[in-house]
C-alpha positions as CSV (number, residue, x, y, z in Angstrom):
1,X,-81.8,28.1,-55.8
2,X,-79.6,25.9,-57.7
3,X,-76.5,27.7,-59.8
4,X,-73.9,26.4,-61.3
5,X,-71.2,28.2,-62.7
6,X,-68.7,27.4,-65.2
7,X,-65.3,28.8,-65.8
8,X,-62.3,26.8,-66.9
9,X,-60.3,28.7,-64.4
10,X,-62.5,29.4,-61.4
11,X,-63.4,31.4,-59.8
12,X,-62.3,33.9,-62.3
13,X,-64.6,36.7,-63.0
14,X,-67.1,35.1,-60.1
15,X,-64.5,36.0,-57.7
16,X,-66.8,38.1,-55.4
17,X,-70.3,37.1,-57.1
18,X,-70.1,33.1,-56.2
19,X,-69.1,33.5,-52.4
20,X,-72.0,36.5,-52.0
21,X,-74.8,34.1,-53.7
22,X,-73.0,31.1,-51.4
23,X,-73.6,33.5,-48.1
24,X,-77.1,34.4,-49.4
25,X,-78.3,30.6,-49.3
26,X,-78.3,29.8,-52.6
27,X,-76.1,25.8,-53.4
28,X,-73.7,27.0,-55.3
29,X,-71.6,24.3,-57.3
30,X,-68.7,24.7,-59.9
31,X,-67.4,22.7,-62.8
32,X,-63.6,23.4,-63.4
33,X,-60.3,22.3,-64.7
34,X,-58.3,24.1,-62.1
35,X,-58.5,21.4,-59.3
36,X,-58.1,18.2,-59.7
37,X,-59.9,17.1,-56.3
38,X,-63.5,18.3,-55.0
39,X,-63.6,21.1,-52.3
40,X,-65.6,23.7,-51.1
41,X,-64.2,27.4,-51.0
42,X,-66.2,30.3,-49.3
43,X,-69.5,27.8,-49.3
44,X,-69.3,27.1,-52.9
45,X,-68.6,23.6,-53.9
46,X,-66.1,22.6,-56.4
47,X,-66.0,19.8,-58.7
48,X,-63.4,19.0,-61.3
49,X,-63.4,17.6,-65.0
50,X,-60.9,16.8,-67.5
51,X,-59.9,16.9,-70.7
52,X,-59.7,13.2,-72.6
53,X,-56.6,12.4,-74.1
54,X,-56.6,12.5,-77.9
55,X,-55.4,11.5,-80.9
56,X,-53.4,14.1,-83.3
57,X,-55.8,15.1,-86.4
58,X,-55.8,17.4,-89.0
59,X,-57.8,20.3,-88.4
60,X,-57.9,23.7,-90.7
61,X,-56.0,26.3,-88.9
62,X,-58.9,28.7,-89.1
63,X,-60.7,25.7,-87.3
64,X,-58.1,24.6,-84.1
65,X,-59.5,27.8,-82.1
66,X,-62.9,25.8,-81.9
67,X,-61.7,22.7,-82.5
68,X,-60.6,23.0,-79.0
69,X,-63.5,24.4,-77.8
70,X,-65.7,22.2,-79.2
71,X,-63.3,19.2,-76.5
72,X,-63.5,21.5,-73.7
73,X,-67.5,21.6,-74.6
74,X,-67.7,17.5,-74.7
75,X,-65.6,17.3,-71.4
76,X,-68.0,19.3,-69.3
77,X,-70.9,18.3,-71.2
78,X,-69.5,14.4,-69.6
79,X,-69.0,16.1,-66.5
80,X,-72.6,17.5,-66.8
81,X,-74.5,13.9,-67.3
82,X,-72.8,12.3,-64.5
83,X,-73.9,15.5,-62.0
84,X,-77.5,15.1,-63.5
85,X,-77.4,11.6,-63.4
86,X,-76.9,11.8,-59.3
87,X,-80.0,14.1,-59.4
88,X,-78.4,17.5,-59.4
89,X,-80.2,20.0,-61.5
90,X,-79.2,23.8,-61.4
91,X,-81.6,26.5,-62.0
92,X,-79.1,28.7,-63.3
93,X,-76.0,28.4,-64.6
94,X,-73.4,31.3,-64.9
95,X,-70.7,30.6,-67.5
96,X,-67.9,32.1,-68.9
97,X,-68.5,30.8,-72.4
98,X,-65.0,32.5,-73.8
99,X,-63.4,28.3,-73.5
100,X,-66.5,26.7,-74.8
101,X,-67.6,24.2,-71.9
102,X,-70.7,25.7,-71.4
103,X,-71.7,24.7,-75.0
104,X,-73.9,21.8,-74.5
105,X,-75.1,22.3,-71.0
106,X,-78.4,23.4,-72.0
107,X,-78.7,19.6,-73.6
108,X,-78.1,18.4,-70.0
109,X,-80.8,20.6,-68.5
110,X,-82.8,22.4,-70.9
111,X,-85.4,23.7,-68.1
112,X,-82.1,25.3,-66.5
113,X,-81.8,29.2,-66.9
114,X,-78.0,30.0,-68.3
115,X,-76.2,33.6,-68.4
116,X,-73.0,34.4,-69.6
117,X,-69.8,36.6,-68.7
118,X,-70.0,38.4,-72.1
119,X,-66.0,39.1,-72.4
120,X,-65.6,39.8,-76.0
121,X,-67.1,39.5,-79.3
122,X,-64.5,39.8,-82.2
123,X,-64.9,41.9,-85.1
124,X,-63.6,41.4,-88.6
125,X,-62.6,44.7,-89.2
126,X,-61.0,48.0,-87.4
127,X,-60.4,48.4,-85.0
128,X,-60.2,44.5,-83.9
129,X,-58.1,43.8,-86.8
130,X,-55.3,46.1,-88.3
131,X,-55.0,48.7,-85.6
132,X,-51.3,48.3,-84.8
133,X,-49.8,48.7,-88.4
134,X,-46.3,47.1,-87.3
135,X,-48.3,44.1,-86.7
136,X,-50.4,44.4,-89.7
137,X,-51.0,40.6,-91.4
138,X,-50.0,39.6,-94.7
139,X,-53.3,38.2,-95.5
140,X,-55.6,40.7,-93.7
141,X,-58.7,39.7,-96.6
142,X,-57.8,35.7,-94.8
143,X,-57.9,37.2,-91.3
144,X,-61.1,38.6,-91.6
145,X,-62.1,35.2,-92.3
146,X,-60.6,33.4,-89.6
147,X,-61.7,36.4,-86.9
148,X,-65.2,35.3,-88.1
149,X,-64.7,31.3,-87.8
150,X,-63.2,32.3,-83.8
151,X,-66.5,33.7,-83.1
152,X,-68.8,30.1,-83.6
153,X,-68.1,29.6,-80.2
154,X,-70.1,33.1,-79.3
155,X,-72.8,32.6,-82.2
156,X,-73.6,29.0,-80.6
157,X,-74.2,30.3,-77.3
158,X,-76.5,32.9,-78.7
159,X,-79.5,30.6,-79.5
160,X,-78.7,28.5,-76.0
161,X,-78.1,31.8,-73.2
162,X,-80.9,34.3,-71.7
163,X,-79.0,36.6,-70.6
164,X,-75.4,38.0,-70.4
165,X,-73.0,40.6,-68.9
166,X,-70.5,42.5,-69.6
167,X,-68.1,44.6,-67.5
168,X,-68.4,47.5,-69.7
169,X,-69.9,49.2,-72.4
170,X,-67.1,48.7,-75.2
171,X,-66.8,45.0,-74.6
172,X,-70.6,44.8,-74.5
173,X,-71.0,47.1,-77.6
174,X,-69.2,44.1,-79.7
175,X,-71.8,41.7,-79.5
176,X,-74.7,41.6,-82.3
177,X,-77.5,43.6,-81.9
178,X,-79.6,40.4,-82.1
179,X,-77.6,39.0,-78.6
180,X,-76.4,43.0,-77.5
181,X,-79.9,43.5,-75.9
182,X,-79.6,40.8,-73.4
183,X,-76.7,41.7,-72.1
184,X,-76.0,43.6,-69.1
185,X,-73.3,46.4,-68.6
186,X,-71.8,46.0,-65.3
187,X,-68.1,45.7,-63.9
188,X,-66.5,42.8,-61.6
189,X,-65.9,45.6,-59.1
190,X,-63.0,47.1,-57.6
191,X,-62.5,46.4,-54.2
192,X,-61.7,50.4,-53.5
193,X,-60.9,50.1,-49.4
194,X,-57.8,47.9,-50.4
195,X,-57.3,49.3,-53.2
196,X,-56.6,53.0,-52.0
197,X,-54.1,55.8,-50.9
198,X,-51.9,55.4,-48.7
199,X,-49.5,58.1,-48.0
200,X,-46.8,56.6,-45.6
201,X,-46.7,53.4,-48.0
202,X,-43.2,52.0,-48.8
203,X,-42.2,49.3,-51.2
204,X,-39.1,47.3,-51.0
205,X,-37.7,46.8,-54.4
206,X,-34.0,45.3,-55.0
207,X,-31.7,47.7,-56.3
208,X,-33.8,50.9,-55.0
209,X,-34.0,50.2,-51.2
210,X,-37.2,51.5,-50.1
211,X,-39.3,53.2,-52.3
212,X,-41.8,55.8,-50.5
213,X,-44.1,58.7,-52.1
214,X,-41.5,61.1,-51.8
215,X,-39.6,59.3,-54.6
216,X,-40.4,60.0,-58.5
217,X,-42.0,56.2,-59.3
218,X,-43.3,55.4,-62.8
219,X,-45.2,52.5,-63.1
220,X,-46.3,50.0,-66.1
221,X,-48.4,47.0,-65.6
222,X,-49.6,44.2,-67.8
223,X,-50.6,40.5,-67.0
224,X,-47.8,39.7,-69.5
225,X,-45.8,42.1,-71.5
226,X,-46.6,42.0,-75.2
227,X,-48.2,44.6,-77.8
228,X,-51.5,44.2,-77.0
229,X,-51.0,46.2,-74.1
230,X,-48.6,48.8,-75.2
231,X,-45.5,47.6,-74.2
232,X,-43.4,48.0,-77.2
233,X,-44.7,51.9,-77.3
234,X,-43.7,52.0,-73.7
235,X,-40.0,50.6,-74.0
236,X,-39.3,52.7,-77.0
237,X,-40.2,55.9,-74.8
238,X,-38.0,54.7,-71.8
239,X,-34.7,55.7,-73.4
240,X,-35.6,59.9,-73.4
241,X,-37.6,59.2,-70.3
242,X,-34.8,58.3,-68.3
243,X,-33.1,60.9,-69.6
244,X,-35.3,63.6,-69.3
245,X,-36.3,62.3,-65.9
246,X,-32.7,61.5,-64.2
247,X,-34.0,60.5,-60.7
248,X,-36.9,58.5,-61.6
249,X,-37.6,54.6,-61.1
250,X,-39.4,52.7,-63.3
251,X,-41.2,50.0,-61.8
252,X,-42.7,47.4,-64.4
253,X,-45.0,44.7,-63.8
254,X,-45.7,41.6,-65.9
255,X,-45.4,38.3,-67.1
256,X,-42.8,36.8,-70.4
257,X,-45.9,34.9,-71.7
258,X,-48.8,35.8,-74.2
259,X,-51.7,36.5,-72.8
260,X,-53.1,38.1,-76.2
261,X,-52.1,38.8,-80.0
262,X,-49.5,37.4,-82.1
263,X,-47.0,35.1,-80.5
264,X,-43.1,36.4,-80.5
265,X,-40.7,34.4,-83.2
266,X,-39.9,30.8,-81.4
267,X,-37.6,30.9,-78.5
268,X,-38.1,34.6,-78.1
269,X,-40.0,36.7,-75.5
270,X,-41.6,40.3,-76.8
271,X,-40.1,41.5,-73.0
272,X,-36.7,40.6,-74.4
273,X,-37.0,41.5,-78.1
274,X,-37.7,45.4,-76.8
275,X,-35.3,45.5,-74.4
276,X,-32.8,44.2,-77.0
277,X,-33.9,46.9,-79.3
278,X,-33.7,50.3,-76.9
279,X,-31.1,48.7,-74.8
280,X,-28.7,50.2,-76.5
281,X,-29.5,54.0,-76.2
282,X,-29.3,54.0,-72.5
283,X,-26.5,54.0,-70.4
284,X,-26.1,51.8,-67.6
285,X,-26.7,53.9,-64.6
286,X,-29.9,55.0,-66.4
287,X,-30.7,50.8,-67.1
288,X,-30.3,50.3,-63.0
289,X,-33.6,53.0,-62.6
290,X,-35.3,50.0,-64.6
291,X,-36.8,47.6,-62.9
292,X,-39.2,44.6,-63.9
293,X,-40.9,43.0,-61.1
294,X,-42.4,39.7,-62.7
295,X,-45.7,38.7,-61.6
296,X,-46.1,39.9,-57.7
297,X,-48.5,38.8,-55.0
298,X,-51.8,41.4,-55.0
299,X,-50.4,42.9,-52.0
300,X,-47.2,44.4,-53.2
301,X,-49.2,45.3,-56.2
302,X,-51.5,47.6,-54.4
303,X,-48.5,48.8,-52.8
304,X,-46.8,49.5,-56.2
305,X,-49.8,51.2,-57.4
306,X,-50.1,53.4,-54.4
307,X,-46.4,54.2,-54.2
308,X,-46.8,55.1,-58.1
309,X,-46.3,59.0,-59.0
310,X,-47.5,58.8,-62.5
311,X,-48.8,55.5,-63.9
312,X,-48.9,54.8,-67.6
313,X,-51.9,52.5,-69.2
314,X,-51.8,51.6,-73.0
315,X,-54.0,48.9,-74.3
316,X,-55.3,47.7,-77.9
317,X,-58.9,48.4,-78.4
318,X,-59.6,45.3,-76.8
319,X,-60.6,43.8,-73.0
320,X,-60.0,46.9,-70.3
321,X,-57.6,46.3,-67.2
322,X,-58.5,45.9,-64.3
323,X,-55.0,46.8,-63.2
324,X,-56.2,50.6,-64.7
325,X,-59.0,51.0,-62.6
326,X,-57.3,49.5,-59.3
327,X,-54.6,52.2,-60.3
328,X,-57.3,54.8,-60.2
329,X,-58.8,53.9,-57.1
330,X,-55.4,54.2,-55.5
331,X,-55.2,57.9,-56.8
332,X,-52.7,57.6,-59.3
333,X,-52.1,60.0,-61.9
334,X,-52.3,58.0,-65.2
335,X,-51.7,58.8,-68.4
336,X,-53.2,56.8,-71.2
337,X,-53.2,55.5,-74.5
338,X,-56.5,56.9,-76.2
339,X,-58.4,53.7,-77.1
340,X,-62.2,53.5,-77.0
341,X,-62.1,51.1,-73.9
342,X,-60.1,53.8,-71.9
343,X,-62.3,56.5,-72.4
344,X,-65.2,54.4,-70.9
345,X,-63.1,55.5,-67.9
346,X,-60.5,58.5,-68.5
347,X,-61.5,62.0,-69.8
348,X,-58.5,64.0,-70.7
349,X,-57.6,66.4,-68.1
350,X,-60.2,65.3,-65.7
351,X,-59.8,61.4,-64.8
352,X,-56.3,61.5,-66.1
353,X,-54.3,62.4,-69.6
354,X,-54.4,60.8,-72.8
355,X,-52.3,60.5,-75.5
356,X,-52.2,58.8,-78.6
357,X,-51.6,55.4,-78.6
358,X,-48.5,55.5,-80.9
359,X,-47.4,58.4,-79.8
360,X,-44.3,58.0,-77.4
361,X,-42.9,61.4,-77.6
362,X,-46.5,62.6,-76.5
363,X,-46.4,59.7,-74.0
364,X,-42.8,60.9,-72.6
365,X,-43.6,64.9,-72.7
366,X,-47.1,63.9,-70.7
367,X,-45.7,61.9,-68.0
368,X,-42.9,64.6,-67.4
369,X,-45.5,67.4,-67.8
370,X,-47.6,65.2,-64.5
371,X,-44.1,64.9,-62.7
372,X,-43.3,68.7,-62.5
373,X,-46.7,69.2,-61.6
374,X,-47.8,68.0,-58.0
375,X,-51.3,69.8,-57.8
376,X,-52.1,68.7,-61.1
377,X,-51.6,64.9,-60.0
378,X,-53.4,65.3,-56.9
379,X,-56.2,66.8,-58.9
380,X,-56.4,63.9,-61.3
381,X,-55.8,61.4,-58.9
382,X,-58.5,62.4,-56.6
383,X,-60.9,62.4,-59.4
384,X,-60.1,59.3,-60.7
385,X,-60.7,57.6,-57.1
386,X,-64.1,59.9,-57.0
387,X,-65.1,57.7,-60.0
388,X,-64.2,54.5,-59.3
389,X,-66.2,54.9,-56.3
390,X,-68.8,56.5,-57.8
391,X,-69.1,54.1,-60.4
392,X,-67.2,50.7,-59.9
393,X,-67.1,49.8,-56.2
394,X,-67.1,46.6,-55.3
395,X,-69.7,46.3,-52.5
396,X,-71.9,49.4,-52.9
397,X,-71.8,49.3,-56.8
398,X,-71.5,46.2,-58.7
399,X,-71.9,43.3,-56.6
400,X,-75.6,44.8,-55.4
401,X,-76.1,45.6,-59.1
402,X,-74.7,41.5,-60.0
403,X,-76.9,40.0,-57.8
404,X,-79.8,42.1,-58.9
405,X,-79.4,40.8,-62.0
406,X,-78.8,36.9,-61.2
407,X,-82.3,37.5,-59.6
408,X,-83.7,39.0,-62.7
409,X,-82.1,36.5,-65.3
410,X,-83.5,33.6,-62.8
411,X,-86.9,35.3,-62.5
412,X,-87.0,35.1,-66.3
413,X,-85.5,38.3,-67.2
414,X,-83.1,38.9,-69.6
């Protein structure tokens, strides 16, 4: 069989999925602004695009969202033409439609199945708009409007896709009912025999030599540190933390850019802007037990998360981590912000402890309540891994379940 898949930064979500359906004997080909030259990667081939250069026009705000999906759409549609103009015509075609080239493709091939990674559909209301009231808009009546104009991108692909999937049952439960019963529930997977307790791990870390189990390591991970994910609820609890905690590090992982949300004022970071603001109200010798890592190699992350002694998760009801699971399937003891996307996946007092999201004196007494309490951790941490395994492993779980379903959606499934 045929596939092509589509992602604008592959492979993406098709990580695992592409290489498997590659080794199976199906041609696998991918479209993709993230090389510039073809190549072929675990048996899939890999062709790039790019995006025209173009001239500055005035677009409505509401509108520049699509606007540039709508030139990502025409660039692989071009892309498309020239592939089907050599004779190449897939018989399915995986996209992730969240960038908008896979807009026109069934134009190019209409007798070609297409599926899509079904990442997020955005509501115009609560909780997708005005949960975090700090943040709250000045115009929320306009940004209901404007969360409905993001979602033409989605609502096009509707009439064009047969299938879809989602990795879980919140992000799913977003779409319409009219596109929700095509769709899919199953996770990317979590590779749980890397990602797993060790207990003679050590992690080098400048400025806390090597850290080992036997230390008291708090950990905080995000893809870049910004509200969405909690951060400013975290960094206003770190002050009494480190006080209440006096020999605890605090390992945190992330990026200065935005990955979601509202952008930070011009030249400002929101990693700086909240360390400006509780920097203050602690002492030095408590600031040197703080230490933000960047972006690290997936290696030294594992290593982080298995060296971790209570790991704290807060997230938006939005996209869920995958940095959460991993956690769990290393055994850590997390606590959490309670969000419906968490709870898919922690139940207080058995996969972990919640806490409300806003909350940080709740956050602070929870974590210190898991750090004085060793068989409470190993309780929760063993359960957590139970259920990753039980219910999100890579290679017994989801990727069987995936390619089940590219079978089905090419069968003529939905």
């Amino acid at each position: 069989m045929n596939i092509l898949f589509i992602h604008q930064n592959f492979p993406g979500q098709y990580k695992h999925l592409a290489p498997r359906l590659a080794r199976m004997g199906h041609h696998c080909v991918a479209l993709t602004l993230r090389v510039t030259q073809a190549r072929t990667w675990q048996g899939v081939r890999i062709l790039p695009y790019s995006l025209p250069k173009r001239a500055g026009q005035a677009v409505h705000p509401w509108l520049v969202d699509f606007d540039t999906k709508v030139t990502r759409g025409e660039a692989c549609w071009r892309a498309a033409v020239r592939l089907r103009d050599r004779g190449y015509a897939p018989d399915l075609i995986l996209a992730h439609p969240g960038w908008g080239e896979s807009l026109f493709l069934r134009d190019v091939w209409p007798d070609a199945r297409l599926a899509l990674y079904c990442e997020l559909f955005h509501l115009a209301g609560w909780p997708h708009l005005g949960f975090d009231p700090e943040f709250a808009s000045r115009t929320p009546e306009a940004d209901s409007l404007r969360i409905r104009m993001k979602n033409l991108n989605n609502m096009l692909h509707f009439d064009a896709a047969h299938a879809g999937i989602s990795p879980t049952r919140f992000q799913a439960d977003t779409f319409p009912a009219r596109f929700r019963e095509r769709i899919t529930v199953s996770h990317d997977g979590i590779d749980t025999v890397a990602a797993c307790p060790v207990p003679d791990v050590r992690l080098e870390v400048e400025g806390a030599d090597r850290l080992s189990r036997d230390d008291e390591v708090i950990t905080f991970v995000n893809r870049n540190l910004e509200p969405y994910r909690g951060y400013h609820i975290f960094m206003r609890a770190l002050p009494r933390l480190l006080r209440e905690r006096p020999r605890a590090r605090v390992l945190i992982v992330g990026g200065d850019e935005v990955s979601y949300g509202e952008r930070p004022p011009k030249g400002q970071t929101w990693k700086q802007i909240f360390i400006d603001e509780v920097r203050g109200q602690i002492s030095d010798d408590d600031w040197a037990r703080v230490h933000f890592l960047g972006r690290i190699p997936y290696g030294r992350f594992l290593r982080l998360l298995q060296v971790s002694r209570v790991h704290v998760y807060l997230t938006y009801p939005f996209v869920l981590s995958w940095s959460l699971l991993e956690a769990m399937s290393c055994g850590a003891a997390v606590v959490a912000g309670d969000t419906a996307p968490v709870r898919e996946v922690i139940s207080h007092d058995e996969t972990g402890r919640l806490v409300d999201f806003f909350d940080g004196a709740a956050l602070v007494d929870a974590v210190c309540a898991l750090l004085d309490d060793e068989a409470a951790r190993q309780r929760l941490g063993q359960a957590a891994r139970d259920l990753i395994r039980a219910r999100y492993d890579l290679r017994t779980i989801c990727l069987p379940r995936q390619v089940a379903w590219v079978d089905e959606v090419a069968a003529g499934g939905a």
